[in-house]
C-alpha positions in Angstrom: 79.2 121.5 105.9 77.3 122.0 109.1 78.6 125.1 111.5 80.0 122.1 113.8 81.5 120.5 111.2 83.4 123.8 110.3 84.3 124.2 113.9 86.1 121.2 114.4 87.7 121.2 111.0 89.3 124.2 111.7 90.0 123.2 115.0 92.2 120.0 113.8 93.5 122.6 111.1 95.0 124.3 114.1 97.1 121.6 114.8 98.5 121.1 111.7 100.4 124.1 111.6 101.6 123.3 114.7 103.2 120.1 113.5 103.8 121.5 110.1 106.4 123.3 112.2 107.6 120.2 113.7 108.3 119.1 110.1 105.1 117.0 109.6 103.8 117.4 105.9 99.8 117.9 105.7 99.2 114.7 104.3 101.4 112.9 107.2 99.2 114.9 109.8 96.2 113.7 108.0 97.1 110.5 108.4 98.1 110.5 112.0 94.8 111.6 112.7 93.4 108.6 110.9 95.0 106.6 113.5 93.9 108.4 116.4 90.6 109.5 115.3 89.4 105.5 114.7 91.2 104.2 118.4 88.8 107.1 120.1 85.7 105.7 117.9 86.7 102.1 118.8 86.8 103.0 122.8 83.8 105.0 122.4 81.7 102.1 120.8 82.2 99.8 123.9 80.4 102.1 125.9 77.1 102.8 126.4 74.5 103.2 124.2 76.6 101.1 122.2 78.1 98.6 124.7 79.5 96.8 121.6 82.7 94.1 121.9 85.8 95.9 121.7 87.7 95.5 118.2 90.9 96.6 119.6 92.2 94.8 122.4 92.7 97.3 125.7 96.3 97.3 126.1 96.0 98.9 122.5 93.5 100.7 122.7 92.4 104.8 123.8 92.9 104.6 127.3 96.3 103.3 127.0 97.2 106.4 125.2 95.4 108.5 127.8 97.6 106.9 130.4 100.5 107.8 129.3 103.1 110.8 128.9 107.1 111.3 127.5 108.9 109.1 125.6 106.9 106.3 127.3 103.8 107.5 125.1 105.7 107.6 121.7 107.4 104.6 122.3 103.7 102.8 123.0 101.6 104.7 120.5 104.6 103.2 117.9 103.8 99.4 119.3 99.8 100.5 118.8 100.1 101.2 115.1 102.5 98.1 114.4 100.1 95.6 115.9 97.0 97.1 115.1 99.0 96.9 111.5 98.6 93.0 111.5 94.9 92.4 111.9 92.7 91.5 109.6 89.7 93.5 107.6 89.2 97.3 107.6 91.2 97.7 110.7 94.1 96.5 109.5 94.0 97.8 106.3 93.6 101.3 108.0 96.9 100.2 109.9 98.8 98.9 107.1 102.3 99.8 107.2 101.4 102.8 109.9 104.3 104.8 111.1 104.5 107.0 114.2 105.9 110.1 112.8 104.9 112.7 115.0 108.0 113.1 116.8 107.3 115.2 119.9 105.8 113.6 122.7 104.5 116.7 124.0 102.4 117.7 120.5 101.4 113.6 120.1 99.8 114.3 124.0 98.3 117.7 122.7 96.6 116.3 119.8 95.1 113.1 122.2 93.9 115.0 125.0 92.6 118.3 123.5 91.6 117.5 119.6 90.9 114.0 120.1 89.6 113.6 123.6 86.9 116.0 123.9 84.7 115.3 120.9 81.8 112.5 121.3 82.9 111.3 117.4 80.0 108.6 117.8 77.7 110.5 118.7 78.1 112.9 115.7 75.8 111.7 112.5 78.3 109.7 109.9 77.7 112.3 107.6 78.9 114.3 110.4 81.9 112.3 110.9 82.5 112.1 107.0 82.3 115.5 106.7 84.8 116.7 109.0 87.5 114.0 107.6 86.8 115.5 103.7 87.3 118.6 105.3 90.7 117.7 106.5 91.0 115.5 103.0 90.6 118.8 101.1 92.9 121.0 103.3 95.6 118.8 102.6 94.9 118.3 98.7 94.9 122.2 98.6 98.0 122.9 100.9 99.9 120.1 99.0 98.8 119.3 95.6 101.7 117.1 94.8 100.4 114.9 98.0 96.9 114.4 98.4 95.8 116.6 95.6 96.5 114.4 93.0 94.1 112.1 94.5 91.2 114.8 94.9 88.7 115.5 92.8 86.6 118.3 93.2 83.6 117.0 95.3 81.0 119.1 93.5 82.1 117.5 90.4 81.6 114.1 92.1 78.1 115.1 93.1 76.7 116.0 89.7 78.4 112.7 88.2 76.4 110.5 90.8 73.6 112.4 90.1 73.0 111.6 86.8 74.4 108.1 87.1 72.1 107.8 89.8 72.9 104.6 91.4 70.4 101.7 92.8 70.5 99.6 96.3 71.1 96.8 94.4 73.9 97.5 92.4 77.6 97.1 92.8 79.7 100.8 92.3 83.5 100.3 91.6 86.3 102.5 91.4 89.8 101.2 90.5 91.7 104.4 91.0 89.5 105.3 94.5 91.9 107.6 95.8 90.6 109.1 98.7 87.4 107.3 98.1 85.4 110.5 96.8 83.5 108.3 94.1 82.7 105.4 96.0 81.2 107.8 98.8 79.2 109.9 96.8 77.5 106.7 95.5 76.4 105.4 99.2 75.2 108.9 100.2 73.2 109.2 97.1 71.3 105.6 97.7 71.6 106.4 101.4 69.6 109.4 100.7 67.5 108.7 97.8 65.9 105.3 99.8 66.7 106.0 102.8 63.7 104.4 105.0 62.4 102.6 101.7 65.6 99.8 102.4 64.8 96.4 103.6 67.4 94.5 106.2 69.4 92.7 103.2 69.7 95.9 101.4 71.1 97.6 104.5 73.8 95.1 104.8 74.2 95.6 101.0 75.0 99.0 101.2 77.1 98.3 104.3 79.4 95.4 103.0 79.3 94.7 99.5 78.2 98.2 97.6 81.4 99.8 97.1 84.5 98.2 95.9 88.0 99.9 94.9 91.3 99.5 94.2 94.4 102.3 95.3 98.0 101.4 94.1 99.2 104.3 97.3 99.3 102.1 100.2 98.7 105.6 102.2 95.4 107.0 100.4 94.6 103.6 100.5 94.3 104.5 104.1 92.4 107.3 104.3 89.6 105.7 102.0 89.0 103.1 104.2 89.5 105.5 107.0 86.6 107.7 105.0 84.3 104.9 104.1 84.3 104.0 108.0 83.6 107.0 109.0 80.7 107.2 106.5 79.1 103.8 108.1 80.7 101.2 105.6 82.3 98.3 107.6 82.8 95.2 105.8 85.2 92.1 105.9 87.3 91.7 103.6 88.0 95.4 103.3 86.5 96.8 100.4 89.3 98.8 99.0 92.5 97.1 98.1 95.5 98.9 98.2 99.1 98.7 97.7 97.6 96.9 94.7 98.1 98.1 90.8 94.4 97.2 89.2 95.6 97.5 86.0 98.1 94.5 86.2 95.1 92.1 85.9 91.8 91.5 85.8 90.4 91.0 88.8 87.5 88.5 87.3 84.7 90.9 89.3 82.4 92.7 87.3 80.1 95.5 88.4 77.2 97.4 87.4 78.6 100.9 87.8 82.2 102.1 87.2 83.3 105.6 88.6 86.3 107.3 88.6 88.9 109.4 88.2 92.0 107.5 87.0 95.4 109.2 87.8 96.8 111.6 85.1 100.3 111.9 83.8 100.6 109.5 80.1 103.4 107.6 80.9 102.4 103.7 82.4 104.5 101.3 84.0 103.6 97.9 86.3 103.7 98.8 90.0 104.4 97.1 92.5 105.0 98.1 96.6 108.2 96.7 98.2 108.6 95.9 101.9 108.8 99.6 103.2 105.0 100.3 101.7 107.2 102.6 98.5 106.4 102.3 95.1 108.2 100.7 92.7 108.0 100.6 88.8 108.7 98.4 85.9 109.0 100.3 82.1 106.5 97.9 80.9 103.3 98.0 78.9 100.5 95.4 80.1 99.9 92.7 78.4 96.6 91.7 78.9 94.3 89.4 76.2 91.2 91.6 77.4 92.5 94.8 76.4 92.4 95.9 72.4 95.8 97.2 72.2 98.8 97.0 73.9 100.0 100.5 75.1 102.1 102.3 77.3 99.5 105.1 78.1 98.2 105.0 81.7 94.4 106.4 80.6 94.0 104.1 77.7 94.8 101.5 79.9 92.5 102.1 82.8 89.9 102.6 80.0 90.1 99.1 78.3 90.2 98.0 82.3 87.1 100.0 82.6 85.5 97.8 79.9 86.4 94.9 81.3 85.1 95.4 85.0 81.3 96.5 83.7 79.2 93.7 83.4 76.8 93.1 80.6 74.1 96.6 80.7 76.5 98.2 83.6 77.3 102.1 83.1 80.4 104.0 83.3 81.6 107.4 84.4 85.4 108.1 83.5 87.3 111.3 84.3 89.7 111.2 81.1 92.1 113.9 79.5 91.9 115.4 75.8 94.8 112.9 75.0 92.4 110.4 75.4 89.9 112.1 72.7 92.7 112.7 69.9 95.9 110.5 70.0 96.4 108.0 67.3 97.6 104.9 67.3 96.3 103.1 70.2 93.8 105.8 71.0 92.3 105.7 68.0 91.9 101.8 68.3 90.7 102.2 71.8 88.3 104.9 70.7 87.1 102.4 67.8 86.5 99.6 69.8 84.7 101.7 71.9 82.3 103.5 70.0 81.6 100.1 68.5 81.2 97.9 71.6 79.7 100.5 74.1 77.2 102.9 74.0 79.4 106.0 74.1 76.4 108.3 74.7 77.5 111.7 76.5 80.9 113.8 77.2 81.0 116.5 79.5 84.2 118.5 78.5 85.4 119.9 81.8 86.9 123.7 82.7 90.4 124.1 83.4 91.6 125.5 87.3 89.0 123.1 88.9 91.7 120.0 89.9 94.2 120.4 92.2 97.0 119.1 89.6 97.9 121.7 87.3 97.7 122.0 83.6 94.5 119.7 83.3 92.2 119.7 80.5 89.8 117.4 81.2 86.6 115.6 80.1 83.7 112.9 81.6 83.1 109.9 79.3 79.9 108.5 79.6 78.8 105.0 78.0 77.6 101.3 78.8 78.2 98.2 78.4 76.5 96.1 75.8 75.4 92.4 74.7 77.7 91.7 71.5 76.1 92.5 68.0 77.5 93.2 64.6 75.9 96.7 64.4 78.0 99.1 66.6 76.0 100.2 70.0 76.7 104.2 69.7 74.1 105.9 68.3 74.8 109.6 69.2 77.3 111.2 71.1 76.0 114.1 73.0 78.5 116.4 74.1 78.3 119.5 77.2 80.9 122.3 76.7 81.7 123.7 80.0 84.9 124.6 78.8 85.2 127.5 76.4 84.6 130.7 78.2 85.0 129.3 81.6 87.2 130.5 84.2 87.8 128.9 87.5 90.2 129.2 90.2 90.3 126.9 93.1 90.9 129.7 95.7 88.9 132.9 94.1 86.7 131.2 91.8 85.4 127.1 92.7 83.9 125.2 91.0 80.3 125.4 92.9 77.1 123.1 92.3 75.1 125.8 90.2 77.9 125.4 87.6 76.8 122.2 86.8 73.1 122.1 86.8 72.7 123.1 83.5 74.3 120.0 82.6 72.6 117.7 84.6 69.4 119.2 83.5 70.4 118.8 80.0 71.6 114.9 80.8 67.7 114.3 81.2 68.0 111.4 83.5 64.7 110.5 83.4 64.9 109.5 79.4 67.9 110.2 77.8 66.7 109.2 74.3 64.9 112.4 74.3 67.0 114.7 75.0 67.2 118.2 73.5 70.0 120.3 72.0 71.0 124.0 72.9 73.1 124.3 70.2 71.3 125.1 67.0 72.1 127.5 64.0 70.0 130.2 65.8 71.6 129.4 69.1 75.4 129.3 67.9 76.5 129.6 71.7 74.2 126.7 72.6 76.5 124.3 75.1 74.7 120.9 74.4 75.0 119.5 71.0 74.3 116.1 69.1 76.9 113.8 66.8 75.7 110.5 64.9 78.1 107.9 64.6 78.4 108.5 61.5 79.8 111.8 61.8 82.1 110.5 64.4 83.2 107.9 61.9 83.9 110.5 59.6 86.4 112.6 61.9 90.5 111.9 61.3 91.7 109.5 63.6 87.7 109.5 65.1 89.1 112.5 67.2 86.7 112.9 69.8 87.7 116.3 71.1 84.8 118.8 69.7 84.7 121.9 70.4 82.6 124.8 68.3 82.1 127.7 70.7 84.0 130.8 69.9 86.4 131.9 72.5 85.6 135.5 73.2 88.8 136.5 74.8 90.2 135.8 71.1 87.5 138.3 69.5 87.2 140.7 72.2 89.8 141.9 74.0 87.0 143.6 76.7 86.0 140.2 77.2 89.6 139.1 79.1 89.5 137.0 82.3 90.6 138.7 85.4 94.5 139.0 85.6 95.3 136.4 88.4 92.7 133.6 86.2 94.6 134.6 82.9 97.9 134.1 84.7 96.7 130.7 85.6 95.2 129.7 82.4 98.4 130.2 80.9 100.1 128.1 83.6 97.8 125.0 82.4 98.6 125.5 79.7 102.6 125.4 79.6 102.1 122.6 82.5 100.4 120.6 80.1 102.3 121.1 77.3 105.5 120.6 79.8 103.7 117.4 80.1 103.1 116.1 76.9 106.9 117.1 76.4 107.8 115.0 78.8 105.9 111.9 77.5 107.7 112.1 74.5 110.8 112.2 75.7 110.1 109.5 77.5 109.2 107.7 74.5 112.3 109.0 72.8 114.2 107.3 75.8 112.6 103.5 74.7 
């Protein structure tokens, strides 16, 4: 992030304490700046060099806020958000179901006139822009993990994900979990980058209006995606992120050449639906879908037969799953079948623990594509990176940072993956990369996925120990996942 980037981050940061004292949660203050960071970028568009139409009618817009003071300025910055809420594309979805919840008409003024106000937001470079609202986007996932945190994955992560899925200008890149919309931006900064100049007029407006495409069931992250992608340059109608909407109650009839994401842990599934307020409401129910292999209440199995279904014939996929995934019976072994058999199920990247904001996360990356149907199953050889054993990350003390990954994405050979190499060998027993053939997959109980054969040195060697405050929260995860799993089952138990 660029020094000016920094400076206005923490800037706005400022602020937030200010209303956190006011009562505002992080995630609510995000969002208020959402609103008022697009009505400044809107005013600032109709003048010159841009001396573009106004999208936001004047009595709506900036300089109505500007104008005003007291109880007069709340009570008109309420009537902004409510009709801005009702119009239709990207603008409205950023304004769907807005509330005014910054109570003070002194701190709304503060925030207008000496956060807002001062900053040329146009005139800073998107990835400027974009930078400054993931900034703010990652605050609030780390000051509230429960809020926005459950949303966030690590960015770094993201990065080394699109970098070996390397996406094209021509393709389509979908995320039905988009959360924050870390995925889908990734994607349209790596072709943005990669082709940059190289990008004819129709691929412009490619990459502008039709390259992304999500889903969000929150109604409010909802928000700050589309907020994000705007930020970033995208501007299409209709919006390309639908939310208030559950993705896995149907399928959608799109398909897509590239699938990432992240889909939200926690086992239990149920059909969601958003009431009248924006809140969620659930239904006990499994999905019953004639696309999917198995019918099953388990939220990952279910975004991954989704998953299937959205990539079109030779697309590729990228899913952040947990170990559950790998080893359950029942369903996931039938999921994990059909997969295996269907796909080409070629590389898993198990993940470290203390890099997600959620606690108790063991985590791993599925790779695999999509495939014409034949008799002979598609997976060939499963190639799997440990950066797990022996690992210790915290998010405060010790992040997950891009060098932690390169070894990886080295060894992912993007160039030709049919001739990659293995680390792992009898003479290199501590070798991270190793090779399994389908038919030593087959051979597994219950085709359990979840391999592991590097020794844990903190068992052997007691020299060898973590640091106190990363063994503290290793053992955290680990009761906050079996706390989980706990849960599930008495869940279950429940019917």
């Amino acid at each position: 992030m660029s020094n000016t980037s920094q400076q206005i981050v923490n800037k706005a940061w400022n602020f937030a304490h200010v209303l956190r004292d006011d009562g505002l949660s992080y995630m609510a203050y995000t969002e208020q700046i959402t609103f008022l960071l697009f009505l400044k970028m809107a005013h600032e568009q109709t003048l010159p060099p841009f001396n573009r139409p106004a999208i936001v009618p004047a009595k709506l817009g900036w300089a109505s806020l500007l104008a005003k003071d007291g109880d007069e300025l709340e009570v008109h910055y309420r009537h902004v958000l409510e009709e801005l809420s009702k119009k239709p594309g990207m603008l409205g979805e950023i304004f769907k179901k807005a509330r005014q919840d910054i109570q003070n008409p002194a701190t709304l003024k503060r925030l207008i006139v000496d956060l807002i106000e001062p900053e040329q937001w146009m005139s800073l470079e998107a990835d400027v822009k974009g930078d400054i609202y993931e900034g703010l986007l990652a605050k609030s996932a780390a000051e509230s993990p429960k809020g926005a945190g459950q949303y966030f994955t690590p960015r770094e992560l993201i990065k080394a994900i699109v970098e070996v899925m390397q996406p094209r200008p021509d393709e389509t890149v979908c995320d039905p979990a988009c959360g924050t919309g870390g995925f889908l931006l990734a994607a349209h900064e790596w072709v943005s980058r990669q082709y940059g100049k190289k990008l004819d007029p129709d691929q412009k407006k490619h990459l502008r209006e039709k390259f992304v495409h999500g889903w969000e069931l929150v109604p409010g992250t909802g928000r700050l995606c589309v907020m994000n992608m705007y930020l970033h340059g995208i501007n299409a109608d209709p919006c390309p992120v639908r939310s208030g909407v559950d993705s896995l109650a149907a399928d959608p009839g799109d398909r897509f050449s590239m699938v990432l994401t992240n889909p939200p842990f926690g086992k239990k599934s149920s059909i969601s639906i958003v009431n009248e307020e924006g809140d969620l409401e659930k239904e006990d129910t499994s999905y019953e879908r004639q696309d999917f292999w198995t019918s099953t209440k388990n939220k990952q199995l279910n975004f991954l037969q989704h998953i299937k279904t959205l990539l079109e014939v030779n697309g590729r996929a990228a899913v952040v799953v947990p170990d559950n995934v790998l080893f359950e019976g029942g369903s996931g072994e039938t999921v994990r079948r059909n997969l295996l058999k269907q796909f080409d199920v070629h590389t898993l990247l198990r993940l470290p623990t203390g890099i997600f904001y959620a606690q108790g996360v063991k985590a791993n990356v599925l790779f695999f594509d999509a495939k014409p149907a034949q008799e002979a199953a598609w997976t060939n050889k499963l190639w799997v990176f440990d950066l797990r054993t022996n690992m210790h990350f915290t998010l405060k003390t010790n992040p997950l940072k891009p060098a932690d990954l390169e070894e990886f994405v080295a060894c992912y050979n993007v160039k030709n993956r049919h001739e990659r190499k293995a680390l792992w060998s009898d003479k290199n027993p501590e070798g991270r990369w190793r090779c399994f053939d389908y038919d030593e997959l087959l051979k597994r109980d219950k085709l359990n996925l979840d391999i592991f054969w590097l020794k844990d040195k903190s068992l052997e060697d007691s020299d060898n120990l973590p640091e106190p405050d990363v063994l503290a929260q290793e053992i955290i995860d680990d009761l906050e996942s079996a706390l989980e799993q706990l849960r599930s089952v008495a869940a279950e138990l429940k019917g």
